[in-house]
C-alpha positions as CSV (number, residue, x, y, z in Angstrom):
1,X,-53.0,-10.3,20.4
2,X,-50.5,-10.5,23.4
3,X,-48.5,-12.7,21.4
4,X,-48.1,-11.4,18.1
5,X,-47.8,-8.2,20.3
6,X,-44.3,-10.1,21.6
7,X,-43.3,-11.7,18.2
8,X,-43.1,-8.0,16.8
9,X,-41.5,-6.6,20.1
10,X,-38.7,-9.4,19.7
11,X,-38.2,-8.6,16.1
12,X,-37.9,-4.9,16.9
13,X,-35.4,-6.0,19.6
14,X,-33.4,-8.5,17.0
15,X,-33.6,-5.7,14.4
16,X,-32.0,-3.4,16.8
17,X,-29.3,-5.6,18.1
18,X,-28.3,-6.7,14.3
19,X,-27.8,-2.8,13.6
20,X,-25.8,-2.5,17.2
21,X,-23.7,-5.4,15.7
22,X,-22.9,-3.6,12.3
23,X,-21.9,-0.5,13.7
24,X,-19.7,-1.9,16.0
25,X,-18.4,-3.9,13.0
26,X,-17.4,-0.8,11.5
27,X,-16.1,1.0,14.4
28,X,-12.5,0.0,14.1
29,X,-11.4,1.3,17.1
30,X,-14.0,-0.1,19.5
31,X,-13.1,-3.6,17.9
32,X,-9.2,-3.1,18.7
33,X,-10.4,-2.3,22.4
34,X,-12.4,-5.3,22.4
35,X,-10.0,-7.7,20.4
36,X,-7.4,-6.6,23.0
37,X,-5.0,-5.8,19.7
38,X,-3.6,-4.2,16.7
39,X,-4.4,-6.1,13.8
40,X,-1.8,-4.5,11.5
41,X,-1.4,-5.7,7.8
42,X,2.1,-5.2,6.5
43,X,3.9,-6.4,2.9
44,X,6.7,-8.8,2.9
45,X,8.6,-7.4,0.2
46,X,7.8,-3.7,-0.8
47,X,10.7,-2.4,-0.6
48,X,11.3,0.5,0.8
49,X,7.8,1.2,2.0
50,X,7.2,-2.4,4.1
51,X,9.3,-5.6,3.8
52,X,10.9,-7.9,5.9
53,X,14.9,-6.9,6.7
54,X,17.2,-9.3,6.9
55,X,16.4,-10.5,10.8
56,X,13.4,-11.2,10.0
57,X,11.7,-7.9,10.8
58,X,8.9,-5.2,9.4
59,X,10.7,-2.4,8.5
60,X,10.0,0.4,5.6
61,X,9.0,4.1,5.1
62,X,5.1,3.3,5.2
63,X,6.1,0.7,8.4
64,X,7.2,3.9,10.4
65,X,4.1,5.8,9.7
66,X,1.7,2.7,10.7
67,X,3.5,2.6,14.0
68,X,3.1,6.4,14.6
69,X,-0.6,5.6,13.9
70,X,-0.4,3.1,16.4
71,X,1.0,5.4,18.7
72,X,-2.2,7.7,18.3
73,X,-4.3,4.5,18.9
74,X,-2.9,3.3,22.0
75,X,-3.0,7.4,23.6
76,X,-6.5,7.8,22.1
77,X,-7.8,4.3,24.0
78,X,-5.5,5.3,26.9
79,X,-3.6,1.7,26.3
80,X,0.0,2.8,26.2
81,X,1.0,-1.0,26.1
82,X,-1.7,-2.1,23.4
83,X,0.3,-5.0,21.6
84,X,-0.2,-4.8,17.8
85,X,-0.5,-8.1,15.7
86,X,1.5,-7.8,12.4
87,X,-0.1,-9.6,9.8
88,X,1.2,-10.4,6.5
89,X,-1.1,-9.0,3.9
90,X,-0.3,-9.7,-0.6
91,X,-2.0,-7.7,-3.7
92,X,-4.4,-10.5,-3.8
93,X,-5.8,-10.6,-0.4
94,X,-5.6,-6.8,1.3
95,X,-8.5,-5.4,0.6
96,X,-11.0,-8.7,1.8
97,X,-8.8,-8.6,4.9
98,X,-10.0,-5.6,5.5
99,X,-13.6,-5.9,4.2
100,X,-14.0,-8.9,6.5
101,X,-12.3,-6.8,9.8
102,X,-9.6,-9.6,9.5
103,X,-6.7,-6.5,9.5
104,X,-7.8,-2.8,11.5
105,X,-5.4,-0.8,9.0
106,X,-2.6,-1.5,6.3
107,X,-0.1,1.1,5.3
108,X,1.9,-0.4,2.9
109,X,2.2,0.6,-1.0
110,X,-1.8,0.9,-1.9
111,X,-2.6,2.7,-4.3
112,X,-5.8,4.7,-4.1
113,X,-8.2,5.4,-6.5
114,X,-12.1,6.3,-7.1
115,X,-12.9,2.2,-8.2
116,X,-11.4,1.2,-4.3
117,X,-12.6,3.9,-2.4
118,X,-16.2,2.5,-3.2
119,X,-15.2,-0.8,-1.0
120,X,-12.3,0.6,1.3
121,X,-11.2,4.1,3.2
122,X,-8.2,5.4,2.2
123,X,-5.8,7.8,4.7
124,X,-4.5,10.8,3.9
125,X,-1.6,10.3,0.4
126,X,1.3,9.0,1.9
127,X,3.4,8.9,-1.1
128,X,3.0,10.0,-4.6
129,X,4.5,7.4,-7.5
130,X,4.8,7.0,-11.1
131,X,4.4,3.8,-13.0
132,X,7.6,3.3,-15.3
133,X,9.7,0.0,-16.2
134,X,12.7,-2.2,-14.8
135,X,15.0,-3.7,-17.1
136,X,19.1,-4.8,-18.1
137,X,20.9,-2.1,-19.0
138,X,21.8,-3.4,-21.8
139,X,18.0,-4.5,-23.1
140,X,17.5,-1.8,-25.3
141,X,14.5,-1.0,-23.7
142,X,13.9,3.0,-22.8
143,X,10.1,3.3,-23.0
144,X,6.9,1.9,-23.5
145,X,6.9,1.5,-27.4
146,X,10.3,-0.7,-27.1
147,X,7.8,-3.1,-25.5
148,X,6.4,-4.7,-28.7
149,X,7.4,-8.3,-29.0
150,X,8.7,-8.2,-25.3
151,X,7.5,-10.0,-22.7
152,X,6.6,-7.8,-19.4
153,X,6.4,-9.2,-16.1
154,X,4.7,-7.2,-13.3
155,X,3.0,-7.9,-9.8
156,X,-0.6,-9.9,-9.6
157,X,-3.5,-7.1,-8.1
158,X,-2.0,-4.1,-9.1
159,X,-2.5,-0.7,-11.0
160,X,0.4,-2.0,-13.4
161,X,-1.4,-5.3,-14.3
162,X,-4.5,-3.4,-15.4
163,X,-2.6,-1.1,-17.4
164,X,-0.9,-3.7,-19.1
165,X,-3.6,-5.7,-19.9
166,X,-5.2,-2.3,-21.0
167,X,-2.0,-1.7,-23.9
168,X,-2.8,-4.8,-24.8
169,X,-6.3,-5.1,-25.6
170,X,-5.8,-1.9,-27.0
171,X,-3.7,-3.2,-29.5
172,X,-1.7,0.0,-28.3
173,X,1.6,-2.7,-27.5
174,X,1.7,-6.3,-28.9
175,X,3.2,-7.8,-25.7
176,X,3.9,-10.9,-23.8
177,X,2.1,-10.2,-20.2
178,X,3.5,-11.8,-17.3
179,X,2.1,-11.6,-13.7
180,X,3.8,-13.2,-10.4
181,X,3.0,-13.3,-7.1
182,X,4.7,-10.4,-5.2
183,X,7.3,-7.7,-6.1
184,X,10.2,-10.3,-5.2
185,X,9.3,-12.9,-7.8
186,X,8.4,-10.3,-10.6
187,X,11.8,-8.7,-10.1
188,X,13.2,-12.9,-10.2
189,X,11.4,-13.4,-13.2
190,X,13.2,-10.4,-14.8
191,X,16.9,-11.0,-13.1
192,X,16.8,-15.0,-14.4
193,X,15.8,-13.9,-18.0
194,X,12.5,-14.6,-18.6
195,X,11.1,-11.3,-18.7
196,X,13.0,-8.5,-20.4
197,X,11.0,-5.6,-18.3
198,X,9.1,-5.2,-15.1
199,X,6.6,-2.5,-15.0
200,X,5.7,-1.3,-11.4
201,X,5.3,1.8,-9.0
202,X,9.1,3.5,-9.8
203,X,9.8,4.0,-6.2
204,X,9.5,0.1,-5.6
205,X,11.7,-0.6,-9.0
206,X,14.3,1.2,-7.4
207,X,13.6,-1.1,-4.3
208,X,13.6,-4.3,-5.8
209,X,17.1,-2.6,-7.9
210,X,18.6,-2.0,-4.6
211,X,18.3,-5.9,-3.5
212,X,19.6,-7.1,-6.4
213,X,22.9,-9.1,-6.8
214,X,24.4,-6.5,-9.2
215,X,22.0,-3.1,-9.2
216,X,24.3,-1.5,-11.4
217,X,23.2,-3.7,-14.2
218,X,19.5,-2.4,-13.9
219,X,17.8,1.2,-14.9
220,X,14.4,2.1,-14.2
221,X,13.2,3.8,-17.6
222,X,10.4,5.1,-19.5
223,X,7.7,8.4,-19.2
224,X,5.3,7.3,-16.1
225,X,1.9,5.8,-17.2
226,X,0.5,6.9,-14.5
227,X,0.4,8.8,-11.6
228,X,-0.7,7.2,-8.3
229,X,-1.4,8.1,-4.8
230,X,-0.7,5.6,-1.7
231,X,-2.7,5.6,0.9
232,X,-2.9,3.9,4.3
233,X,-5.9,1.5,3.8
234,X,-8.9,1.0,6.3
235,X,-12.1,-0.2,6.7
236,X,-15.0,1.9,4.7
237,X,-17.7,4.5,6.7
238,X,-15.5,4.7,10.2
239,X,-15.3,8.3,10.6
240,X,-13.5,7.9,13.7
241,X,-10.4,5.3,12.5
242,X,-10.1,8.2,9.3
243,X,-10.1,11.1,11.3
244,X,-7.5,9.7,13.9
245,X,-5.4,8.2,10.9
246,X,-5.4,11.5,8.9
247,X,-4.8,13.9,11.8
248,X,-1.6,11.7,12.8
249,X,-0.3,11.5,9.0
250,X,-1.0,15.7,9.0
251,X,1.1,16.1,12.1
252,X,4.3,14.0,11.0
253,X,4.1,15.6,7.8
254,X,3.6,19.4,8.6
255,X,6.2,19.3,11.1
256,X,8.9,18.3,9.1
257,X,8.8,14.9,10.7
258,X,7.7,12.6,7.7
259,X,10.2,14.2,5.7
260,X,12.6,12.9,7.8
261,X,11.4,9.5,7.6
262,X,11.3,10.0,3.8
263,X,15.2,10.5,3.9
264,X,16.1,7.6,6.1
265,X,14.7,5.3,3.6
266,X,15.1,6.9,0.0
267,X,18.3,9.0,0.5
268,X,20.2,6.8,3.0
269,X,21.3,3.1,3.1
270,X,18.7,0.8,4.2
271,X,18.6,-2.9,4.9
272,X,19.4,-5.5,3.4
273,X,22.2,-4.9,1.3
274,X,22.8,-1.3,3.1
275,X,22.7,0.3,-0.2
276,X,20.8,4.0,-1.1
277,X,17.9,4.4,-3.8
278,X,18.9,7.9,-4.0
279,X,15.4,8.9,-4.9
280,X,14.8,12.4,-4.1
281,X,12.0,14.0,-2.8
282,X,9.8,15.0,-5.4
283,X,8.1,18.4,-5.9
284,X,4.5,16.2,-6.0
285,X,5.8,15.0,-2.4
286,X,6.6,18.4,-0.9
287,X,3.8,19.7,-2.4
288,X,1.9,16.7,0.0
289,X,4.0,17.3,3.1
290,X,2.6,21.0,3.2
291,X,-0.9,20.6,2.6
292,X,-1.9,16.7,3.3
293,X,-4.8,15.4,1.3
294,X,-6.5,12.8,0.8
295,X,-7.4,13.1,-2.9
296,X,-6.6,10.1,-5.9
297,X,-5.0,11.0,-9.1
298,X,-7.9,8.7,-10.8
């Protein structure tokens, strides 16, 4: 009796100390106290929102936010000089870096939407985008339905793929699909002639315009197929990381401040070739600065 007595009491105790374990698993900022860092997942080339400049550095419109919500971590742990670990992040492998704790937080060009909220937690909308096609000027190409017969190259793991795939199986547009790694080789595949449009978030065509050879030779065209929100990406059921995240991405936008981060990387020249998207802010995006939300368009 004394023993099984013990063998239940150590269950009970190993039951206990598993449950300890997943909610400290999920409490994001307890783990960056503990792991002593940061873990901060960033894009290599989503231009403008987080890419590498020409040095070598993380730089972009979402970039600044994550480092303001760095800001907030390192004040709310009282660890002014909390280093932060950038870690490169791709389509493909963002959300298990997160899932698996890998990565604290991503804000890069996300989109959010009911399917990935079910697996991840999503941030207050930092941008609102529209899904609308790269191509030559001189393609002949202006929307959607000039896609029959054309081959369409867009980014592995995103909203665009699936709607491609979706025109197609449709039968809605007989066209070629072709998917590449990252925004840089989609936007290669189109420039060396073997695709004859890109589809993408419009705000990153016009990024991927902007670091071309020759960006007057390129239009971004076509009625938007959708309409997205991006969110900063964390990990799902931490209360604590959202509220933090959200009440930082409020601040910088109700105060005028994420407006004017908006302007230094849509209406001004930015790195590399020092050349300006001149993408105004949109009424869906002042709309967003005044009353922050975290809701998806689908």
């Amino acid at each position: 009796m004394i023993r099984t007595g013990l063998l239940i009491l150590s269950a009970c105790f190993s039951l206990a100390a598993g449950a300890q374990t997943v909610a400290s698993a999920d409490d994001t900022l307890s783990a960056i106290r503990e792991h002593g860092a940061i873990r901060l997942g960033h894009r290599l080339s989503s231009v403008p929102f987080s890419y590498l400049n020409e040095n070598g550095q993380v730089v972009g419109y979402s970039h600044e936010l994550a480092l303001k919500i760095v800001e907030a971590i390192r004040k709310h742990l009282d660890k002014p000089d909390l280093p932060v670990d950038l870690v490169p992040i791709t389509s493909g492998n963002r959300f298990r870096l997160i899932t698996k704790g890998e990565i604290d937080f991503e804000c890069g060009s996300t989109t959010h939407n009911t399917a990935r909220a079910r697996q991840v937690s999503f941030s207050n909308t930092i941008f609102v985008i529209g899904t609308r096609l790269l191509t030559h000027r001189d393609s002949g190409i202006a929307d959607f339905n000039d896609l029959d017969g054309k081959r369409v190259v867009t980014t592995a793991g995103t909203t665009s793929e699936r709607l491609l795939r979706q025109m197609k199986e449709e039968r809605q547009i007989d066209l070629t699909l072709i998917t590449a790694r990252d925004h840089g080789e989609s936007f290669l595949t189109l420039e060396t002639a073997r695709a004859d449009a890109f589809m993408l978030d419009d705000a990153l065509l016009y990024g991927e315009m902007a670091k071309s050879q020759h960006p007057a030779d390129w239009i971004v065209t076509g009625s938007p197929r959708s309409f997205e929100a991006y969110g900063c990406m964390m990990r799902k059921g931490d209360p604590a990381m959202k509220q933090l995240v959200d009440s930082t991405l409020a601040r910088l936008m109700t105060s005028g401040e994420a407006e004017r981060i908006y302007n230094r990387w849509f209406l001004q020249p930015i790195p590399p070739k020092q050349l300006n998207l001149n993408f105004p802010l949109s009424d869906s995006m002042r709309a967003l600065f005044r009353e922050p939300n975290d809701k998806p368009f689908q």
